[in-house]
Structures are given as structure tokens and as C-alpha cells.
C-alpha positions as CSV (number, residue, x, y, z in Angstrom):
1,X,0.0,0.0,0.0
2,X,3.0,2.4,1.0
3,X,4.1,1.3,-2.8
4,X,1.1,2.7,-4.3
5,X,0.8,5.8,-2.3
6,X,4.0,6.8,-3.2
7,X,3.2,6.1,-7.1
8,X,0.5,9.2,-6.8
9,X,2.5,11.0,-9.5
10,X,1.6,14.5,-11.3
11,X,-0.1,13.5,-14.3
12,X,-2.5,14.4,-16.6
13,X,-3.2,17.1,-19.0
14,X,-1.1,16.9,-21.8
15,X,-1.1,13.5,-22.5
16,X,-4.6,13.4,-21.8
17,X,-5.4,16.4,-24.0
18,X,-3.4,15.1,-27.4
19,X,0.2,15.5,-26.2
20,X,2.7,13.6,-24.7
21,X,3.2,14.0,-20.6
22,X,5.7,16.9,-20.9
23,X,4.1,18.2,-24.4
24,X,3.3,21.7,-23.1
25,X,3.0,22.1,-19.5
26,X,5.0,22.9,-16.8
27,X,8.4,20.7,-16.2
28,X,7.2,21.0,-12.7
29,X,4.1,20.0,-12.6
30,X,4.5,17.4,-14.7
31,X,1.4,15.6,-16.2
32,X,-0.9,16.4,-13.9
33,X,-2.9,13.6,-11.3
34,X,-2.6,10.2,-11.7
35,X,-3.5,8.0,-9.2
36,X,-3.1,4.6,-9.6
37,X,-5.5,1.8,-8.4
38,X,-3.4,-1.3,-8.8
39,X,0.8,-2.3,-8.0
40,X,1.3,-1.7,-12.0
41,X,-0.3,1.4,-12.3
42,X,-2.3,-0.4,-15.2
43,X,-5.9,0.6,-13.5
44,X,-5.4,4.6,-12.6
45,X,-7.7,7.7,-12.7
46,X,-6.8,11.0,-13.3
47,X,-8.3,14.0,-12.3
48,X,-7.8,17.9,-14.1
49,X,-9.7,21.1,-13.2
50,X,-8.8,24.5,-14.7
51,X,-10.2,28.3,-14.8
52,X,-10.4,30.7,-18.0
53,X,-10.7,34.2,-16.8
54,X,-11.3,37.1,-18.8
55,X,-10.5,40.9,-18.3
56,X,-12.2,42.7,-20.9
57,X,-12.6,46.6,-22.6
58,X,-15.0,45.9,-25.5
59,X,-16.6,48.7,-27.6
60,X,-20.5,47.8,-28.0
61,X,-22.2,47.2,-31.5
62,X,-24.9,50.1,-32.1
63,X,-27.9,50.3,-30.1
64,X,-26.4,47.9,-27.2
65,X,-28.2,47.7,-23.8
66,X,-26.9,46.9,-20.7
67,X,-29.7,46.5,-17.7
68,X,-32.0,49.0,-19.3
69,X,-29.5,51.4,-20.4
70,X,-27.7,52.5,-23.3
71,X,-24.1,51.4,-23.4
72,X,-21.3,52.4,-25.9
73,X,-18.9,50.5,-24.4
74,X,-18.3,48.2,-21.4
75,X,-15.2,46.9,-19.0
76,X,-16.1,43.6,-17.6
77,X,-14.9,40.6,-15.8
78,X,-16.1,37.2,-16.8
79,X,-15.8,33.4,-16.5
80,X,-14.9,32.0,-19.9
81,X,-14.8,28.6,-18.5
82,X,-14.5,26.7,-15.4
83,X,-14.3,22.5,-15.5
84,X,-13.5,19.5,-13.6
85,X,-12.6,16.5,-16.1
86,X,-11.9,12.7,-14.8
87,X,-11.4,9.4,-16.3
88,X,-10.5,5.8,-15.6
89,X,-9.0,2.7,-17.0
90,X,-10.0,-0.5,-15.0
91,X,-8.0,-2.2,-17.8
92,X,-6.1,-1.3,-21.4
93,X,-9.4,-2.1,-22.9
94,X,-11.8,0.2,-21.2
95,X,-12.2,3.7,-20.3
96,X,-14.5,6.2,-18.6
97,X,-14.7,9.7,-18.7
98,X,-16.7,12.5,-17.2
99,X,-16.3,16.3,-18.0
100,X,-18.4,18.5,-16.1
101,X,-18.6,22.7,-15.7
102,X,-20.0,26.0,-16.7
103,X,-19.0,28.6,-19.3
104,X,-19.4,32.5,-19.9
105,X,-20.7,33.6,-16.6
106,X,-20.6,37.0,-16.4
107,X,-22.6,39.8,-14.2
108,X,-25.4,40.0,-16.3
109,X,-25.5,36.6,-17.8
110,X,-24.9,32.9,-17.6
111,X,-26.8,32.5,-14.5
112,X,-29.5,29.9,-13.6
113,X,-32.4,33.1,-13.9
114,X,-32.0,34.1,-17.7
115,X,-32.0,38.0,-16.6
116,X,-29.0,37.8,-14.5
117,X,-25.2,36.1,-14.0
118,X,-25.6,34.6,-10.6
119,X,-26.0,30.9,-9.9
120,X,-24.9,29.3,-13.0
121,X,-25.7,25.2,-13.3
122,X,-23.0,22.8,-13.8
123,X,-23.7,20.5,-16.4
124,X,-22.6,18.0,-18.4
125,X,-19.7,18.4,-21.2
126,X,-19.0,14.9,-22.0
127,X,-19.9,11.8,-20.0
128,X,-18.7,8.3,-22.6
129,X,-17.8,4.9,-21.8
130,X,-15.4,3.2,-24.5
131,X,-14.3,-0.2,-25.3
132,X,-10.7,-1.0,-27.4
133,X,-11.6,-3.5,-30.0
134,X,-8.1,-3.9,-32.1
135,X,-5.2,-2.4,-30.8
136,X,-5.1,1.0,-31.9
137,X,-7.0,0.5,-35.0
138,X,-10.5,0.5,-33.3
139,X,-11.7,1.6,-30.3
140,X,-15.9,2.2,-29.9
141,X,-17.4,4.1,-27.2
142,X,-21.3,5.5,-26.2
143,X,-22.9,8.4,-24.6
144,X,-22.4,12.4,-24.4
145,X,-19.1,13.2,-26.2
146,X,-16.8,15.1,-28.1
147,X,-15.5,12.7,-31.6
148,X,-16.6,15.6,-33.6
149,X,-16.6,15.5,-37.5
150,X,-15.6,18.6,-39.9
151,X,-12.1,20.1,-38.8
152,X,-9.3,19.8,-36.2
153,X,-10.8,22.7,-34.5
154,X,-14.4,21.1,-33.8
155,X,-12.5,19.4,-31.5
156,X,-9.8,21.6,-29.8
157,X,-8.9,21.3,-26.5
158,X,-9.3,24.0,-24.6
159,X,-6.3,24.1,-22.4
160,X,-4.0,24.8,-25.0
161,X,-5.1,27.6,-28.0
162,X,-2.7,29.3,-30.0
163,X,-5.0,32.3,-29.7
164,X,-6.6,33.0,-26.8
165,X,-9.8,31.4,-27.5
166,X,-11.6,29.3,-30.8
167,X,-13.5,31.2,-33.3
168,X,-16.4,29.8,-32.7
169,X,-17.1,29.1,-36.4
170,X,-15.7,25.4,-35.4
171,X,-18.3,24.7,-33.8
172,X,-21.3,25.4,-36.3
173,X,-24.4,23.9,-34.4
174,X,-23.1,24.9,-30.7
175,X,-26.3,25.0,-28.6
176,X,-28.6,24.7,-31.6
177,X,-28.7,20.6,-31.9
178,X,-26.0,20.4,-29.3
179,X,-25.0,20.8,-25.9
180,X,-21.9,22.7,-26.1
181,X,-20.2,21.2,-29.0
182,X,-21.4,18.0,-27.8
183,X,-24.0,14.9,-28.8
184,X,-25.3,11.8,-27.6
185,X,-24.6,8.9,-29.6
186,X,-22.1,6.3,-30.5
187,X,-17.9,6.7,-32.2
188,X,-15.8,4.6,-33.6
189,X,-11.8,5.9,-33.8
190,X,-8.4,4.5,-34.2
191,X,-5.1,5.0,-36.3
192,X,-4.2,3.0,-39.2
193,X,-1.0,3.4,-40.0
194,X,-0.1,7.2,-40.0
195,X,-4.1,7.9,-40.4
196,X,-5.9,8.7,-37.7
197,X,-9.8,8.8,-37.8
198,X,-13.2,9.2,-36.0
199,X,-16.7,8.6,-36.8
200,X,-19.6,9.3,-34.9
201,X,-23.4,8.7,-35.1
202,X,-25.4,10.9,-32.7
203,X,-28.6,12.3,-31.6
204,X,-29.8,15.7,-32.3
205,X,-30.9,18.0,-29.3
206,X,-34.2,19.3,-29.3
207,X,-33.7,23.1,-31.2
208,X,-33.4,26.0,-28.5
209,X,-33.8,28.5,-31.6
210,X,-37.7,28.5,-31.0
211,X,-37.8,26.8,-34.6
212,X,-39.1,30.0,-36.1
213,X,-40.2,29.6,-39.1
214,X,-40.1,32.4,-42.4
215,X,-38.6,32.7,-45.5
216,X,-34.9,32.1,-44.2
217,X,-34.2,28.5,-43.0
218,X,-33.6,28.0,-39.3
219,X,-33.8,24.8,-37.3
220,X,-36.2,22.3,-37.9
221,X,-38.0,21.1,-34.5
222,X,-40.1,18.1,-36.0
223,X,-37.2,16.5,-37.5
224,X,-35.9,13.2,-35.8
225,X,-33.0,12.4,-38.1
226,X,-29.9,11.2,-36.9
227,X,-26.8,13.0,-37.0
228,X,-23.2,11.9,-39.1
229,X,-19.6,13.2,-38.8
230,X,-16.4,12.1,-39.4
231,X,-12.5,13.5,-39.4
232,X,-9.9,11.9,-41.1
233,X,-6.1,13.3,-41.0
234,X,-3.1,11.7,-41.6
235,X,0.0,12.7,-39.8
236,X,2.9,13.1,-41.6
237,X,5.6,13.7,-38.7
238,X,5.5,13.0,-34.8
239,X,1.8,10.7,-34.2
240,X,-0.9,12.8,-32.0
241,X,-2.3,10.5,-29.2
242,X,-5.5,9.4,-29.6
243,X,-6.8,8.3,-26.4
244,X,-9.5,11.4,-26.0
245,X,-11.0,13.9,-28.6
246,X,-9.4,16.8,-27.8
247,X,-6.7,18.0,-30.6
248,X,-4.1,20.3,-29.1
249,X,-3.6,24.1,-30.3
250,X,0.1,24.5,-30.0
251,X,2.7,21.9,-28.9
252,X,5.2,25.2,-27.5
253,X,7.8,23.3,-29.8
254,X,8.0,20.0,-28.0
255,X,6.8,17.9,-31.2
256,X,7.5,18.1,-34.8
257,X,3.4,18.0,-36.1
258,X,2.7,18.4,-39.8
259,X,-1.3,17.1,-40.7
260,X,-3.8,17.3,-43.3
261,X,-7.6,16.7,-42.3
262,X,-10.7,16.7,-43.5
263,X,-14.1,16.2,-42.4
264,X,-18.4,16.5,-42.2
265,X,-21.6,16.9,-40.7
266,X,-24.4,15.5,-42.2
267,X,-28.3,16.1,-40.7
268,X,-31.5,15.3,-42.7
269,X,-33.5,17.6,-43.0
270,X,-32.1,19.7,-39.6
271,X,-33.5,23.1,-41.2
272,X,-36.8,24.5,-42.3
273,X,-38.2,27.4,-44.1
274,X,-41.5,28.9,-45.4
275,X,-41.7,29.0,-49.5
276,X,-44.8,31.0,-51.3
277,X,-46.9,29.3,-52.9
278,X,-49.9,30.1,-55.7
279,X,-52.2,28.7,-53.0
280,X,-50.4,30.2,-49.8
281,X,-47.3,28.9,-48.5
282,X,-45.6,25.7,-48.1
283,X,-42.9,23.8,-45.6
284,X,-39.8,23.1,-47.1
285,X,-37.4,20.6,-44.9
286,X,-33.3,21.4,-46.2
287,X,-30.6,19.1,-45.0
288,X,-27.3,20.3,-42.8
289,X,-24.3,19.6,-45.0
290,X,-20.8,20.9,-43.5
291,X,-17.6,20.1,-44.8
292,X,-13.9,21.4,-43.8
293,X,-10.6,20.7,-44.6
294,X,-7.9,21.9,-42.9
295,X,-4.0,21.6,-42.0
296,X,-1.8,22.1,-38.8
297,X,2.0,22.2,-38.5
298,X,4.0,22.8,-35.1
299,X,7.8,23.1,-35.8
300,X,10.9,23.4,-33.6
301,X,13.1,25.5,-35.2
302,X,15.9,26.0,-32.3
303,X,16.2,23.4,-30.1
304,X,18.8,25.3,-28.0
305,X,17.1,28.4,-28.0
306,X,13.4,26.8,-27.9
307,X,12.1,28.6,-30.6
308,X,9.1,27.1,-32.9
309,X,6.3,28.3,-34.9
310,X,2.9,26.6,-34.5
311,X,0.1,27.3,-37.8
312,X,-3.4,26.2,-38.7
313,X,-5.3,26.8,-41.7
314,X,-8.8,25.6,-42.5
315,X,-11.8,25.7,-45.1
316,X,-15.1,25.0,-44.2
317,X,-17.9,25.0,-46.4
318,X,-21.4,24.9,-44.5
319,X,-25.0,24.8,-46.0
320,X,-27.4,25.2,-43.6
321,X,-30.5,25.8,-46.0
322,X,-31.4,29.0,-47.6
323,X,-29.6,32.2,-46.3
324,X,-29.3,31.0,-42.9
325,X,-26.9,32.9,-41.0
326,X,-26.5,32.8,-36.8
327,X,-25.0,35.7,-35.0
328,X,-22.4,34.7,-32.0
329,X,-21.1,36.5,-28.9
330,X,-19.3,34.8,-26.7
331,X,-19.2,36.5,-22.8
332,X,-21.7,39.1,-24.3
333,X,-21.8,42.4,-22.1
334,X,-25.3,43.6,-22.8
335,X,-28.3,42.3,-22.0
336,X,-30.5,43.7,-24.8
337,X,-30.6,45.5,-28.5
338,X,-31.2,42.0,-30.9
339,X,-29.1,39.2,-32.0
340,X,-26.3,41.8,-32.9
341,X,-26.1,43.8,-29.6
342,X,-22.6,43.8,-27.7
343,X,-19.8,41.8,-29.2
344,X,-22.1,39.8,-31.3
345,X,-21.3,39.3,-35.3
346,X,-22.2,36.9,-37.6
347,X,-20.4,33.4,-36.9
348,X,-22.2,30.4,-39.4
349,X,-23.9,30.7,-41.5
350,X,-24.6,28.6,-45.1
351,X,-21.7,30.3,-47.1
352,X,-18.0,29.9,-47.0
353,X,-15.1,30.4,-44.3
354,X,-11.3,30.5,-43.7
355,X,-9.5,31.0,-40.3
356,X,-5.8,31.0,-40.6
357,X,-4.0,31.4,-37.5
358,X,-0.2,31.8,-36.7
359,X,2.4,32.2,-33.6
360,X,6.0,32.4,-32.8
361,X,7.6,31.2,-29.7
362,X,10.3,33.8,-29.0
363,X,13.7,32.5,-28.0
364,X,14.0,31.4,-24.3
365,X,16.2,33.9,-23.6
366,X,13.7,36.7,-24.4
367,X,12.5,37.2,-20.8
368,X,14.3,34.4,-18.7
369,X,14.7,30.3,-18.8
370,X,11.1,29.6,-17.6
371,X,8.9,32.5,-19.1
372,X,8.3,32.2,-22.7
373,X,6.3,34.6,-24.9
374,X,4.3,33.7,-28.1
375,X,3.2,36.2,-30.4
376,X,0.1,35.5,-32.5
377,X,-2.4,36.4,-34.8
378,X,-5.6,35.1,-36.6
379,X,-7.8,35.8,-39.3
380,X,-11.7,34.8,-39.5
381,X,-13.4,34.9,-43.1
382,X,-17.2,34.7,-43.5
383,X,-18.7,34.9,-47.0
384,X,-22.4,34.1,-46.2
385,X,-25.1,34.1,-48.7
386,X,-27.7,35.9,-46.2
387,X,-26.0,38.9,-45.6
388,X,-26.2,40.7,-48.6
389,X,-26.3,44.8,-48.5
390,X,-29.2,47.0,-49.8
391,X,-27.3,46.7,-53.5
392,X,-27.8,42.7,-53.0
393,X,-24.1,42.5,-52.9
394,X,-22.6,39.8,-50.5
395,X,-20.8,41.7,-47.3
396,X,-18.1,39.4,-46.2
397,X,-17.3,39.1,-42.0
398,X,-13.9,39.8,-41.4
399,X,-12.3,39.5,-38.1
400,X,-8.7,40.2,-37.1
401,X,-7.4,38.9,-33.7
402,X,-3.7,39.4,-33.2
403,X,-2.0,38.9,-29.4
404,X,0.5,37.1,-27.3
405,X,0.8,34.0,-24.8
406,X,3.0,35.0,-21.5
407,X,3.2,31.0,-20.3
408,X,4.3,31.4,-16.7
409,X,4.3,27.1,-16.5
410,X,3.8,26.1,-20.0
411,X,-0.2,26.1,-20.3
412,X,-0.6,25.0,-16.9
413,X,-0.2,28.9,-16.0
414,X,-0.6,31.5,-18.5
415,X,-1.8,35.2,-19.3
416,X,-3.2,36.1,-23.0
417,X,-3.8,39.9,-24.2
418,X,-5.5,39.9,-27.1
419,X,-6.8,42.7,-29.3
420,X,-9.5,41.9,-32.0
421,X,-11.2,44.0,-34.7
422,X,-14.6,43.2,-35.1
423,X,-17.3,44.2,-37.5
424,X,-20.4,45.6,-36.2
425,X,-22.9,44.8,-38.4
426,X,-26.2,46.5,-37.2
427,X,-26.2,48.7,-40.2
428,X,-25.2,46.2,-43.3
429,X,-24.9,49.1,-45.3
430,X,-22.7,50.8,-43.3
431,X,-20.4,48.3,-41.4
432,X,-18.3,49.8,-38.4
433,X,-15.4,47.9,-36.7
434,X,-15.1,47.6,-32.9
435,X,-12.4,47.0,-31.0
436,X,-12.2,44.8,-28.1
437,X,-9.2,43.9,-25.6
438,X,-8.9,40.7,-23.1
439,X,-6.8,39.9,-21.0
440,X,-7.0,36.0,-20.2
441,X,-5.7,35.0,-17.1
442,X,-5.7,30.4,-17.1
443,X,-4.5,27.8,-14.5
444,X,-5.2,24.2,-14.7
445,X,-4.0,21.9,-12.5
């Protein structure tokens, strides 16, 4: 028993999260907690919790409300994320995992009472039991997870962006027919050689977009269909682990990663719209087609000086029915003033996208042996058919993020300011960019 106490080690995160133990954490803290439940160490659990705090100046899209009053621009604090995640292996062939938390809690929302911050619920992010069927060539597994189809991205970890958050756009149908990214239903995934794949069939939530119904499709909520993905990429250099979903943003140098993906969603009829008819109007049911290819690269360039440049790049092509398009924002700061009040801009929509994203590690030496700074920047694309100005022209979204990484322990402790230009598109004849800063301050342990 002394034996086994004494083999409580520091474990998790990185290897859990796509990397090896040491991939991008701190040397000291190792790979976070592992505690094993046998002699061996071949039956173990392992526990990781971690906080996203934001600081935030954000200049408000027009006509913003914040409790009732008129607000051109806000300074916030908010809770971008806060999670527990555990799982278990009673053998090599089976694994459990449960992934609990809240997100975006601010003062104003995110709260348990839709009109206010306080109270949020913890729920459910992924809760899956799996079985290994050949090796590494198969594994299947059942319930509330995260083996999501299209892109690398719809499946980034969150402990480890480049920037300092996703764009959202990666996650098309977040809280439409999902809960939070995530589905009920059943995966297959393994590597074959150097290719490394997942499949998933799942259950559709119920729509939370009122299934309004008009002219402009929007989620069906009679539709019963079943829900398809898959991602396929095949790894050139270094092999990603496998053993959960979550695809890491930047490696800090410690592997050599060069992939090509590519991936879809497929839902029958998922949307509906109104169409005129001679006699009146009509019902039309359009299916959800999204496709994305994609390709990541993380290169050491120094190893004595511990430079590297991590860079992602990705297509997607999304049809989500006739001129659907979904306006996002994440943390928002006001509490009224339409889909387009505060930070809010048009995310999905049925159209095409790029992101590109890019970041340096600066040289060890740049402010000490254990701090290391990593400049950034990113680049989000939207060219939707639904937003069209008063000429009928198509208005593209375009949002610039550009910022640095101060990693204090790796990802384990790290601050992120980040300044993004964002389009304001209250007036699509008119558009008007607004500027927001964050400062993200994350710890996971």
C-alpha cells in the first residue's frame, strides 16, 4: 500500500489532451494527477480542473443595452470557462470519462435566472464509456461526447489555443442541436498506419432556436434524423495521441506535427423554411451539410534556443438551407438590443469560411529560462449568402485577432492579451469595426 501511495505522480493534462506527458506544460508539474489503483499502475484515474478568466474593454455594436441602459462600451470581468474533467482505465481495454462545468458567466448573464449572472448550473460536457476492440485500430465508445466531425478545431482542446480562444465558427451547431459542441450517440476511432480517424453517429438535441419559421431556414423542430460526422487526418511527422478527442492548439515546440484533415456533418433535413406558394405557403425541410478541410503544422526551429512556430489553416464549407446565417457572442456584455447587440457578429452561416492562425515562440532567452512569450495572430473569413447589403451584394465578415501567450508554467499557468477588430454589423450598409481587448488569465492543475 506504501508502494502505491507513493506512485500518486503528477499526471494528466497533456497526455490526456493530445500531447505527450511533458508536451506543453510545466516541467514542474509534470502531467498532472494520476493515481493509480493497482501495483502496476495499469488501473489509474486521473483528475484535471482549470479556470479561464477574462479581463475585458469591449466597444459595444450600435444600439447595445446593458440592464436598461444604453451602453457604448463596457469593462467587464467574466468566466470564460471553469471545469473538472476525470477518467479511468480498470484495464487497457476500457475507459470512462466524465467532464463537467460551466462557461461564460458573467454579471449579467450565464446565471441559472435568464435575466442575470448569478448561480450558474454545472452541467454536463462529455460523460462516454469506450471499449478498445483492435489495438489502436479501433476503439468504440457510447454516450455524451466530443469525436466531432468537420475540422481539427471542432475538437480543440481547450487548455491549449494558439490564440486565446476558438473562433467559434468550429463549432457550427453549438447549442442549436448540441450541448456545447457535444452529442449523444455512439464513435468509432483508431489510427491506421499514420491515419488517424473518427466517426460518430449521434442524436440531435431538441432546437433551442424557437424553430421559427419564415422565409430564411432555421432549425427544424419536428425533425428526428440522426446525426453523421467524421475526421480523417493523416500525420505526416510526430503521431498525435488518440486516447481522447481533444486536438491540441500549439505543442510550444515539443513535437515536430505536420497534418492534413478533413471532415463532415451531415443532418436530414435539420433546417426549415416557409416558401410561397400560388395557394399560400408551403414547408420546405433542407438538409445540414458541413464540410472542412484543414491543416496544422508545429515546428521546432531551435532546439537550443526553444524557438518554434505553431500554424493552422482551414476551409469549411457549411449549407445550412437558404440564407441561414447565426449571429455569435461569446461572454456578451449587454443584455439587450437584438441578435447583434454587444460583441455579437455573424459566426455560421450557409456560405463559405477560412481561419488561418499563426504564432511564434520567441527564444528562451527573451525574458528568462522559464517564461516564454508567443506572439500570435488570426484571421476569420465569412462569406455568407444571407448577408447581402441594400445593392444585393454579399458583405463578407472579417475578423482580425492578433495577441500574445505569457506562459508562466507552460499552459498550466498563462496570461493572453489579445486585441480583436470586429465588425459591427447592425447597419449592413454601413459596417463599423469595434475593438475589443482581453486579458485572459488560465490555471489548470
Amino acid at each position: 500500500m506504501k508502494k502505491l501511495l507513493l506512485s500518486v505522480v503528477a499526471g494528466l493534462g497533456l497526455c490526456c489532451f493530445g500531447g505527450s506527458a511533458m508536451a506543453q506544460g510545466s516541467e514542474l508539474y509534470g502531467a498532472g494527477l494520476k493515481v493509480p489503483l493497482n501495483e502496476d499502475g495499469s488501473k489509474y484515474f486521473r483528475l484535471i480542473a482549470w479556470n479561464q478568466v477574462w479581463i475585458r474593454y469591449n466597444e459595444n455594436n450600435s444600439g447595445s443595452i446593458r440592464n436598461g441602459e444604453a451602453v457604448d462600451n463596457t469593462f467587464d470581468i467574466g468566466l470564460r470557462r471553469s471545469r473538472v474533467l476525470l477518467y479511468a482505465q480498470i484495464s487497457p481495454r476500457f475507459l470512462i470519462l466524465t467532464h463537467f462545468g460551466i462557461n461564460n458567466q458573467n454579471a449579467v448573464s450565464g446565471g441559472l435566472a435568464s435575466t442575470d449572472g448569478k448561480k450558474p448550473q454545472l452541467y454536463m460536457h462529455d460523460a462516454w464509456t469506450e471499449y478498445r476492440i483492435f489495438d489502436k485500430s479501433l476503439s468504440i465508445g457510447a454516450g455524451l461526447h466530443y469525436w466531432n466531425g468537420i475540422s481539427r478545431m471542432t475538437s480543440a482542446s481547450t487548455l491549449n489555443f494558439l490564440a486565446y480562444d476558438a473562433p467559434i465558427s468550429n463549432w457550427p451547431t453549438i447549442e442549436a442541436i448540441d450541448q456545447f459542441a457535444r452529442m449523444i450517440g455512439m464513435y468509432a476511432k483508431g489510427k491506421v498506419g499514420k491515419l488517424d480517424y473518427r466517426m460518430a453517429i449521434n442524436e440531435p438535441f431538441l432546437t433551442n432556436t424557437g424553430g421559427a419559421i419564415g422565409p430564411v431556414a432555421n432549425y427544424n423542430p419536428r425533425h428526428n434524423n440522426k446525426v453523421y460526422q467524421g475526421y480523417f487526418n493523416y500525420q505526416f511527422w510526430d503521431q498525435e495521441s488518440n486516447l481522447l478527442p481533444y486536438f491540441v492548439g500549439t505543442y510550444l515546440g515539443s513535437k515536430k506535427v505536420f497534418n492534413l484533415g478533413a471532415g463532415f456533418m451531415h443532418n436530414g433535413d435539420g433546417m426549415w423554411r416557409e416558401e410561397a406558394t400560388l395557394g399560400g405557403t408551403r414547408v420546405v425541410e433542407e438538409d445540414i451539410d458541413l464540410f472542412g478541410v484543414d491543416a496544422f503544422m508545429d515546428l521546432p526551429l531551435n532546439q537550443e534556443k526553444g524557438t518554434a512556430i505553431t500554424a493552422y489553416a482551414v476551409y469549411y464549407n457549411y449549407d445550412f438551407g437558404r440564407n441561414h446565417v447565426r449571429n455569435i457572442g461569446i461572454l456578451n456584455p449587454a443584455t439587450e438590443g437584438g441578435s447583434l447587440r454587444g460583441n455579437a457578429f455573424p459566426t455560421v452561416g450557409t456560405g463559405d469560411m477560412v481561419y488561418a492562425q499563426a504564432g511564434f515562440l520567441l527564444p528562451k532567452e527573451t525574458l528568462g529560462e522559464k517564461s516564454r512569450l508567443q506572439p500570435y495572430a488570426a484571421f476569420n473569413y465569412g462569406n455568407f449568402d444571407g448577408l447581402q447589403d441594400s445593392g444585393g451584394d454579399k458583405v463578407p465578415v472579417k475578423v482580425l485577432d492578433v495577441g500574445a501567450n505569457l506562459f508562466m508554467e507552460g499552459h498550466n499557468a498563462k496570461f493572453t492579451l489579445n486585441y480583436r477588430n470586429r465588425p459591427d454589423f447592425t447597419n449592413i450598409n454601413d459596417i463599423k469595426y469595434r475593438p475589443e481587448l482581453t486579458l485572459q488569465a488560465m490555471i489548470y492543475l
